[in-house]
C-alpha positions as CSV (number, residue, x, y, z in Angstrom):
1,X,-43.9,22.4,-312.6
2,X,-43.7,21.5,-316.5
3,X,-40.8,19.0,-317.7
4,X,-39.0,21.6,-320.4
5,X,-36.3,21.1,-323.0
6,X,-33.2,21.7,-320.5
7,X,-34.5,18.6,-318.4
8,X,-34.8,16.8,-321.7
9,X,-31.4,17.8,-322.2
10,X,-29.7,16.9,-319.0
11,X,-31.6,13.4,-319.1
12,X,-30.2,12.6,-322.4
13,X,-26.4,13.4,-321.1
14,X,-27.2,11.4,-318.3
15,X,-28.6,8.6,-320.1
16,X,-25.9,8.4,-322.6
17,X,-23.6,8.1,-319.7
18,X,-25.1,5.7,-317.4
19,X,-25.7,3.4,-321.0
20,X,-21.6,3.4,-321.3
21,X,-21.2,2.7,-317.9
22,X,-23.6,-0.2,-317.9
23,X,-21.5,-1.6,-320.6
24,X,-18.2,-0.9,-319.8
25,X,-19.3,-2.2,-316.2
26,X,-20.8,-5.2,-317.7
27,X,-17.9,-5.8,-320.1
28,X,-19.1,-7.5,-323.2
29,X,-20.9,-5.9,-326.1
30,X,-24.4,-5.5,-325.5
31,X,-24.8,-8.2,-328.2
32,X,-23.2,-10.6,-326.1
33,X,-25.6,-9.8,-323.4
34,X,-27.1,-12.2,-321.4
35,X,-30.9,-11.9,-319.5
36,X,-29.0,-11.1,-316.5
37,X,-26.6,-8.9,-318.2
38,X,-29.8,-6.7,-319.5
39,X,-31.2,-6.9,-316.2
40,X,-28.2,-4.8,-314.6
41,X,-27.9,-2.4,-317.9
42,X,-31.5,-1.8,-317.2
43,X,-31.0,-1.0,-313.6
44,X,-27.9,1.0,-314.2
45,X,-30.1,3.1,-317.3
46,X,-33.1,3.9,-315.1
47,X,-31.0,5.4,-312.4
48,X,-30.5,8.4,-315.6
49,X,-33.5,9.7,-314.3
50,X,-33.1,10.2,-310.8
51,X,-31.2,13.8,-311.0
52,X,-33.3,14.7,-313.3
53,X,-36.3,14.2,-311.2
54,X,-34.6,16.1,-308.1
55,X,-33.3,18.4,-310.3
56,X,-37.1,18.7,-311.5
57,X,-38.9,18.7,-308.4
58,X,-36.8,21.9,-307.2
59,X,-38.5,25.6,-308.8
60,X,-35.5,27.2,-307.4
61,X,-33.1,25.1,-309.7
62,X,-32.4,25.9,-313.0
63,X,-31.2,22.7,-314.3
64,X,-27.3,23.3,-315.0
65,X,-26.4,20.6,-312.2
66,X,-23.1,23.2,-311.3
67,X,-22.3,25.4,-308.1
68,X,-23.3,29.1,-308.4
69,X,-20.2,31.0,-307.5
């Protein structure tokens, strides 16, 4: 299995999402941010790479996260 552009693609959506979650989640701007503040936006923004990865690790898949009709 070789990582390609279309998992590079669906990370990035999903990164950019879980980053304005974290903040709206946390509620301050990331400026304000505390140690323990960062600490949850960086366990919120690591979590963007777990459907990728199962997304990834099935050949069969082929990466648009929808159902087939």
């Amino acid at each position: 299995m070789k990582f390609n552009n279309k998992a590079a693609e669906i990370w990035a959506k999903w990164f950019a999402g879980n980053v304005i979650t974290a903040v709206v989640v946390i509620g301050k701007s990331p400026i304000d941010f505390t140690g323990s503040d960062w600490h949850h936006a960086a366990n919120t923004i690591w979590l963007a790479v777990v459907p990728v990865l199962i997304a990834w690790a099935n050949p069969k898949h082929d990466f648009t996260m929808t159902v087939k009709k």
